[in-house]
C-alpha positions as CSV (number, residue, x, y, z in Angstrom):
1,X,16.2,-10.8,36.4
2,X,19.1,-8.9,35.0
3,X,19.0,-5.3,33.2
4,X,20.2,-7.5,30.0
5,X,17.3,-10.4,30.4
6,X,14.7,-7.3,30.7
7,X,16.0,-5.4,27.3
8,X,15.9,-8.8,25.7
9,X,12.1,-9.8,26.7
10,X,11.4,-5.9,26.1
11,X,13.1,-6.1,22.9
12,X,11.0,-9.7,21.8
13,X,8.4,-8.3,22.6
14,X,8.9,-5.1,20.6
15,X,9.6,-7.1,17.7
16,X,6.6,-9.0,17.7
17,X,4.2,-6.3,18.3
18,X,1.9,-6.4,15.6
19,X,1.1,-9.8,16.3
20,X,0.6,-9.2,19.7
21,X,-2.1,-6.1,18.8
22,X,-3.3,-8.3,15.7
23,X,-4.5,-11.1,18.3
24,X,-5.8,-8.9,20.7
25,X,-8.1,-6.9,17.8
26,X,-9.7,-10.1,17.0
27,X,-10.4,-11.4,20.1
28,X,-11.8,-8.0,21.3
29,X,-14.1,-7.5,18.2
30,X,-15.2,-11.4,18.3
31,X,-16.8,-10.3,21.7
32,X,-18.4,-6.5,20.6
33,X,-19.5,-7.4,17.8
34,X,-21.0,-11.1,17.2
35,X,-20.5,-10.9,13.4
36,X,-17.1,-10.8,13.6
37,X,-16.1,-13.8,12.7
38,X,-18.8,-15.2,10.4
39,X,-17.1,-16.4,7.2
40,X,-18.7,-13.7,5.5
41,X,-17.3,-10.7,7.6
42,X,-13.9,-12.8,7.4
43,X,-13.7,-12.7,3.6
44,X,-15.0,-9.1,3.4
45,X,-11.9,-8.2,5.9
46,X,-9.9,-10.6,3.5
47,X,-10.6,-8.4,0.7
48,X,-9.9,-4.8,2.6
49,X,-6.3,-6.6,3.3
50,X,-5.4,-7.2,0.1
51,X,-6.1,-3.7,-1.1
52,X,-4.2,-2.3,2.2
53,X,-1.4,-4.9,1.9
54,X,-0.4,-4.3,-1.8
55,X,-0.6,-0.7,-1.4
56,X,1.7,-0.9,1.8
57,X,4.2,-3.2,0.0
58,X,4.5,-0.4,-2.6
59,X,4.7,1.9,0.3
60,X,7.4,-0.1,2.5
61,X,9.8,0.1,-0.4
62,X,9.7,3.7,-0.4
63,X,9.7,4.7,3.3
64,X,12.9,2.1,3.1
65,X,14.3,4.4,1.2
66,X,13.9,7.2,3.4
67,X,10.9,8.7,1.3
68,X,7.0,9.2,1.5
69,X,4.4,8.7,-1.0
70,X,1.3,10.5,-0.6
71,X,-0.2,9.9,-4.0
72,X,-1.0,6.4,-3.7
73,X,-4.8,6.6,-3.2
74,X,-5.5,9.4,-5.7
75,X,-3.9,7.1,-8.7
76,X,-6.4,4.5,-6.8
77,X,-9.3,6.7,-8.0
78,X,-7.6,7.7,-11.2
79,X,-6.4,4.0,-12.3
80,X,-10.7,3.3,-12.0
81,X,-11.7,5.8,-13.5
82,X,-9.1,5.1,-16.9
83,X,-10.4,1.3,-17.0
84,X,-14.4,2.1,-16.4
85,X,-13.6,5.2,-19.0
86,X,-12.5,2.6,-21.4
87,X,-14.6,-0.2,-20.9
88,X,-17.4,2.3,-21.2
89,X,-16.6,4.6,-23.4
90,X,-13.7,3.4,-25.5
91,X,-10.9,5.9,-26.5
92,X,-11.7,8.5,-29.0
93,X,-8.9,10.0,-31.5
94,X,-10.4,13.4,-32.1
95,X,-7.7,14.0,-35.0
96,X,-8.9,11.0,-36.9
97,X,-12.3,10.7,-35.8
98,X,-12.2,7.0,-34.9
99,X,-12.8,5.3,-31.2
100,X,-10.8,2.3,-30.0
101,X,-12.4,-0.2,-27.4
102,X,-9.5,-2.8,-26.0
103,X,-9.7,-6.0,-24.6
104,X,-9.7,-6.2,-20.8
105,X,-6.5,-7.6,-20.7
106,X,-4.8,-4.3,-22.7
107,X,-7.0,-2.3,-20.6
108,X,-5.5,-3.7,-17.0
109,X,-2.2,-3.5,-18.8
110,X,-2.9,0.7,-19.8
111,X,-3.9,1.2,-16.6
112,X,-0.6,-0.6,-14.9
113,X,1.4,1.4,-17.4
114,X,-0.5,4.8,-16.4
115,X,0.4,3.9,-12.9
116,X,4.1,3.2,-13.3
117,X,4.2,6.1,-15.5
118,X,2.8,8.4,-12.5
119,X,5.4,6.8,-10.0
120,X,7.9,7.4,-12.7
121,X,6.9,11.3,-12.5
122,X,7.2,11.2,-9.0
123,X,10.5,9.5,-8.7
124,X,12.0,12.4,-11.3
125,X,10.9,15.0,-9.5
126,X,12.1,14.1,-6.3
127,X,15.5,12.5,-7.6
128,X,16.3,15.3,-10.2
129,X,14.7,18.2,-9.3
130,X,15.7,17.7,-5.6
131,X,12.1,17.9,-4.3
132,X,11.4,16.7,-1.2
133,X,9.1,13.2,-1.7
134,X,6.4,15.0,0.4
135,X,5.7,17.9,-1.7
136,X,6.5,15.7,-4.7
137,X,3.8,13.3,-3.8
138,X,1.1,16.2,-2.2
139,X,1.5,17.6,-5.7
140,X,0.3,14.1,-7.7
141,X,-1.9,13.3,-4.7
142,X,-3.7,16.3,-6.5
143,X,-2.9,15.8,-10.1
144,X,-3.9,12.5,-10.3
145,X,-7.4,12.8,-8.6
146,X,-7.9,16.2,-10.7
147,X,-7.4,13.6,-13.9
148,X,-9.8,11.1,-12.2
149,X,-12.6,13.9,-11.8
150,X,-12.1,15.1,-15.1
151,X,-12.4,11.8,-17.0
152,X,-15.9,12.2,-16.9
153,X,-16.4,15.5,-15.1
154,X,-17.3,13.9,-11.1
155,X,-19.8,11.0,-12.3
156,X,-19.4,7.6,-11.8
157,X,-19.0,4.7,-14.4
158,X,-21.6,1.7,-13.6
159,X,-21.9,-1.2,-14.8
160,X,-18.5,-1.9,-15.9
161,X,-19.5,-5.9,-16.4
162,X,-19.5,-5.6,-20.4
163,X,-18.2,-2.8,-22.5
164,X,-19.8,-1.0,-25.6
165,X,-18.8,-4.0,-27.8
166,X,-19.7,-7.0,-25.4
167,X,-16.4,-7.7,-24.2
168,X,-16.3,-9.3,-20.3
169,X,-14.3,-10.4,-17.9
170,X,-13.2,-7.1,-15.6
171,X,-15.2,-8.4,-12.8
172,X,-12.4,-11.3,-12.4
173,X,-10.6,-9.2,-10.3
174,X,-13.0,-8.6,-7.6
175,X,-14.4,-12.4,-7.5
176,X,-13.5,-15.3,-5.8
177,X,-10.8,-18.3,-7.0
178,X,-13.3,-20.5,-9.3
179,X,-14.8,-23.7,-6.4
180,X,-13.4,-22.0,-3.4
181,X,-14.1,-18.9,-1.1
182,X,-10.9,-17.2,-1.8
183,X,-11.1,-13.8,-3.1
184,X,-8.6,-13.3,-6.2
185,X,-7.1,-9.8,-4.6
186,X,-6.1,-12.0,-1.5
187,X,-3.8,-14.3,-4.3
188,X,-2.7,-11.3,-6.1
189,X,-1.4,-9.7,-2.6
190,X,0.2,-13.4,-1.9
191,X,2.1,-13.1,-5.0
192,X,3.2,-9.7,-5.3
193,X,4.3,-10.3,-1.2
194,X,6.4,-13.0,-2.0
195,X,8.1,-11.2,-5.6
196,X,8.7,-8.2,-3.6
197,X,9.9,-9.9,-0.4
198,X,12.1,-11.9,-2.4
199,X,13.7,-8.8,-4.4
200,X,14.2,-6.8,-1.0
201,X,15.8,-9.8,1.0
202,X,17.5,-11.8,-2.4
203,X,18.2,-9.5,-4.5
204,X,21.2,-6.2,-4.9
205,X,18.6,-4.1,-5.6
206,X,16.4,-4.9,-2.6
207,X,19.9,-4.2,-0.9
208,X,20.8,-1.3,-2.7
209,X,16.8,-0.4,-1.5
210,X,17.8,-0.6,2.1
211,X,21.4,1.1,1.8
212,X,19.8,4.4,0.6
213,X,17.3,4.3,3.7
214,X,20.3,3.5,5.8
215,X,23.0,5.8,4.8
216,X,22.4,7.3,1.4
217,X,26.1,9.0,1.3
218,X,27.9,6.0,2.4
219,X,25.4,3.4,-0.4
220,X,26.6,6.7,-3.2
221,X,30.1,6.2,-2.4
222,X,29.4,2.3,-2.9
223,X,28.7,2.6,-6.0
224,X,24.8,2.3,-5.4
225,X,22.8,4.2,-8.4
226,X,20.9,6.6,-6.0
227,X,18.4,8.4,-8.3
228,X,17.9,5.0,-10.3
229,X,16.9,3.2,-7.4
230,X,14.4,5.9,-6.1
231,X,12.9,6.1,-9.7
232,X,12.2,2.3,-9.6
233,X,10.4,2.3,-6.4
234,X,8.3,5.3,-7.0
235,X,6.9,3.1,-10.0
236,X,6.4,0.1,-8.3
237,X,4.3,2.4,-5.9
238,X,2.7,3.6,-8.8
239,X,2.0,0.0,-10.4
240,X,0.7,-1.5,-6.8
241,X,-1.4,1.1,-6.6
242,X,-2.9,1.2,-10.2
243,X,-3.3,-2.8,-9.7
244,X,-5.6,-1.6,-6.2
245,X,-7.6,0.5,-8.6
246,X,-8.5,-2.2,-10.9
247,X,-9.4,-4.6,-8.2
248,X,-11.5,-1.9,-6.4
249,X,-13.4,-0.9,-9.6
250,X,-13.7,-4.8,-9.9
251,X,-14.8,-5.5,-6.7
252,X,-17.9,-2.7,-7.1
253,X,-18.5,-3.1,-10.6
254,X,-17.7,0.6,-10.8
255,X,-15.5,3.4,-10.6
256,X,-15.8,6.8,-8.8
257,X,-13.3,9.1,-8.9
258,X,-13.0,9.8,-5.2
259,X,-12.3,6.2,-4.6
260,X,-9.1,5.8,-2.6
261,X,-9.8,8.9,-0.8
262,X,-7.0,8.9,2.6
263,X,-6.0,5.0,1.7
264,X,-2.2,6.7,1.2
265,X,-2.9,6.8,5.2
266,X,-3.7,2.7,5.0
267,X,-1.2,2.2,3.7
268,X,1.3,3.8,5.7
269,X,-0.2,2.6,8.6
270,X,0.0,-0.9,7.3
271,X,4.2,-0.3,6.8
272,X,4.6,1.5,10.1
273,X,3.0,-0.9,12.0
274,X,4.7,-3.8,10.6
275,X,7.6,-2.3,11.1
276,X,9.3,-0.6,8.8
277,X,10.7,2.9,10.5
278,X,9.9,6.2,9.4
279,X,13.9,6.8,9.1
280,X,14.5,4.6,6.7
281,X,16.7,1.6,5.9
282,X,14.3,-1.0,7.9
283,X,11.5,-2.9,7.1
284,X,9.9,-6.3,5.9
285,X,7.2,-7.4,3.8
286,X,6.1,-9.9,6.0
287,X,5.9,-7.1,8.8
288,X,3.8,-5.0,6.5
289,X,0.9,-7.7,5.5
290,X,0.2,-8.1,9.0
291,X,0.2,-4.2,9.7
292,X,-2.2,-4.2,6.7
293,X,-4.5,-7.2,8.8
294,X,-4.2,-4.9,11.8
295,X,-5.6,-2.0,9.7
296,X,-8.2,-4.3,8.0
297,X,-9.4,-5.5,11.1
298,X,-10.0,-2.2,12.9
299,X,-11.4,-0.3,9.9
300,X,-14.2,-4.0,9.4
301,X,-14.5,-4.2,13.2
302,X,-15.2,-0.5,14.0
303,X,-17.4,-0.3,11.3
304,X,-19.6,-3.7,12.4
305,X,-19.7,-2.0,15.9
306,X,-21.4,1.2,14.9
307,X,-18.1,3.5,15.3
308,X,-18.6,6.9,13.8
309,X,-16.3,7.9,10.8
310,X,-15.0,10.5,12.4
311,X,-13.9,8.3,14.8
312,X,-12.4,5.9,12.6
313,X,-10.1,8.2,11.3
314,X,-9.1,10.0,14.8
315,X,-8.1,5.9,15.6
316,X,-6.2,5.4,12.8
317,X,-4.1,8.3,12.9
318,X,-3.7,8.1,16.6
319,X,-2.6,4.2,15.6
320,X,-0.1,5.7,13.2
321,X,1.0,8.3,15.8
322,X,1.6,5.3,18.3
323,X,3.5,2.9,15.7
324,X,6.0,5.6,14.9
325,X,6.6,6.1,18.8
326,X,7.2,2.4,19.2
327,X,9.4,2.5,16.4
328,X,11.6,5.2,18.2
329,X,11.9,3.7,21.2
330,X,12.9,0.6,19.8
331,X,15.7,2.4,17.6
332,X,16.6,3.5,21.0
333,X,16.6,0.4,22.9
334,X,18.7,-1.4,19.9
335,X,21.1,1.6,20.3
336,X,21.2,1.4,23.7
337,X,22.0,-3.0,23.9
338,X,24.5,-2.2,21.0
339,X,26.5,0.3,23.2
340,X,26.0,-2.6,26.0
341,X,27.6,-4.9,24.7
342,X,30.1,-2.9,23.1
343,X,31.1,-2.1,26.7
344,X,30.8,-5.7,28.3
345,X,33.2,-6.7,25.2
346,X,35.9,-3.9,26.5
């Protein structure tokens, strides 16, 4: 076998990493822990996935872009906390004296608007005050779950099947698809991955996306609206992770304000793994639902073996670690079979 037929193989074999872990995950948690693939531990990971995978779509568009967004699990907790706060308590106008209570559908669409309004925040900072999207994001990571805490000073809304007035209908989120076993956060993920899959692949925007991760000097001088482009994907962060916060709250029938404590590390994990690089100006949405199946499966499967917390997140930020390191190499292996066959061509 010739150096060339060994980079190929090494590079197929890159490529389809994540399946290859993926496969191995479930077979080696099928024989620890017996449970594993009952169809109610299946549906239970089916439901961590869609939370993970949504998040890391938002998240894939930014690290495209050659950004980071840390904030994603704080407006988790804070999106809750704004839906249970108004299911439960309405919204008061202190001016005026009077107290509104909405309809669940204007409440999931407040909350989607206080997440794109969030993202929007971050996306200024960064873009026009020439903050680096790491501080940017630390900085709302903060804000937002200081918001969340306040909304009702740490406690926890319960109950959040009816509000004040009677009004149902918030637990849709976090059930199944009426006559079958399939949870309605796994269809929202399917949709959202095949919107934003289409955009990035279809669309000049999900080009444009790509160019600024790729060269952001060379995509300026095309023409490419930089700061525009960064903008919008810091609020589709936002959105995807205010829509995570509804279906959690959903899902538990209440909202806590710590709730989507370290997720931002989910869903990063959940890019990375699928693929997307660290660098910027690679990655797929396909790639990142099956990071967020990998993640779904070790964080279920550890848990159904008895693994420590502690340990749990020692794993997952080892895994992180490790994806970014396979990502390098296979920059450098693409490099180096570019510069091959560059010189076989001579």
């Amino acid at each position: 076998m010739n150096i060339k037929s060994k980079s190929d193989i090494g590079m197929l074999l890159l490529k389809g990493r994540t399946i290859i872990v993926l496969v191995a995950l479930l077979i080696f948690f099928s024989i620890a822990a017996p449970n594993f693939l009952s169809v109610n531990a299946l549906l239970l990971i089916a439901k961590h996935v869609a939370l993970y995978g949504i998040l890391g779509i938002g998240m894939t568009y930014v690290i495209i872009t050659g950004g980071i967004d840390l904030s994603v699990g704080a407006i988790v907790g804070f999106a809750g906390m704004i839906a249970g706060g108004l299911i439960k308590e309405g919204f008061l106008i202190k001016f005026a004296g009077v107290k509104l209570f909405f309809s669940i559908p204007s409440i999931v669409l407040i909350v989607v608007i206080l997440g794109a309004l969030l993202g929007a925040i971050n996306g200024i900072i960064i873009t026009r005050f020439n903050v680096a999207p790491f501080i940017a994001t630390l900085g709302m990571m903060y804000v937002a779950r200081g918001m969340a805490m306040l909304r009702s000073n740490g406690a926890t809304y319960p109950n959040l099947d009816k509000n004040i007035l009677g009004a149902t209908g918030f637990d849709f989120f976090g059930r199944n698809i009426a006559g079958t076993p399939i949870p309605v956060g796994v269809v929202i993920l399917a949709l959202f991955a095949i919107l934003s899959a289409t955009v990035l692949n279809k669309t000049p925007f999900g080009w444009h996306v790509k160019a600024i991760g790729g060269n952001e000097k060379a995509a300026n001088l095309s023409g490419v609206k930089i700061n525009k482009v960064k903008i919008i994907v810091y609020v589709f962060s936002g959105v995807c992770s205010a829509i995570v916060g509804i279906i959690t709250a959903s899902q538990l029938m209440a909202a806590h304000p710590a709730t989507g404590e370290s997720w931002e590390m989910n869903a990063i994990a959940a890019s990375v793994l699928g693929g997307t690089s660290m660098a910027g100006g690679i990655g797929t949405i396909g790639g990142t639902i099956i990071g967020a199946f990998v993640i779904g499966v070790i964080n279920d499967g550890m848990v159904m073996c008895g693994v420590s917390e502690f340990w749990q997140m020692i794993i997952k930020g080892l895994v992180i670690v490790f994806a970014v390191i396979i990502d390098q190499f296979q920059r450098n292996l693409q490099a180096k079979m570019a510069l091959q066959a560059r010189d076989s061509n001579k």
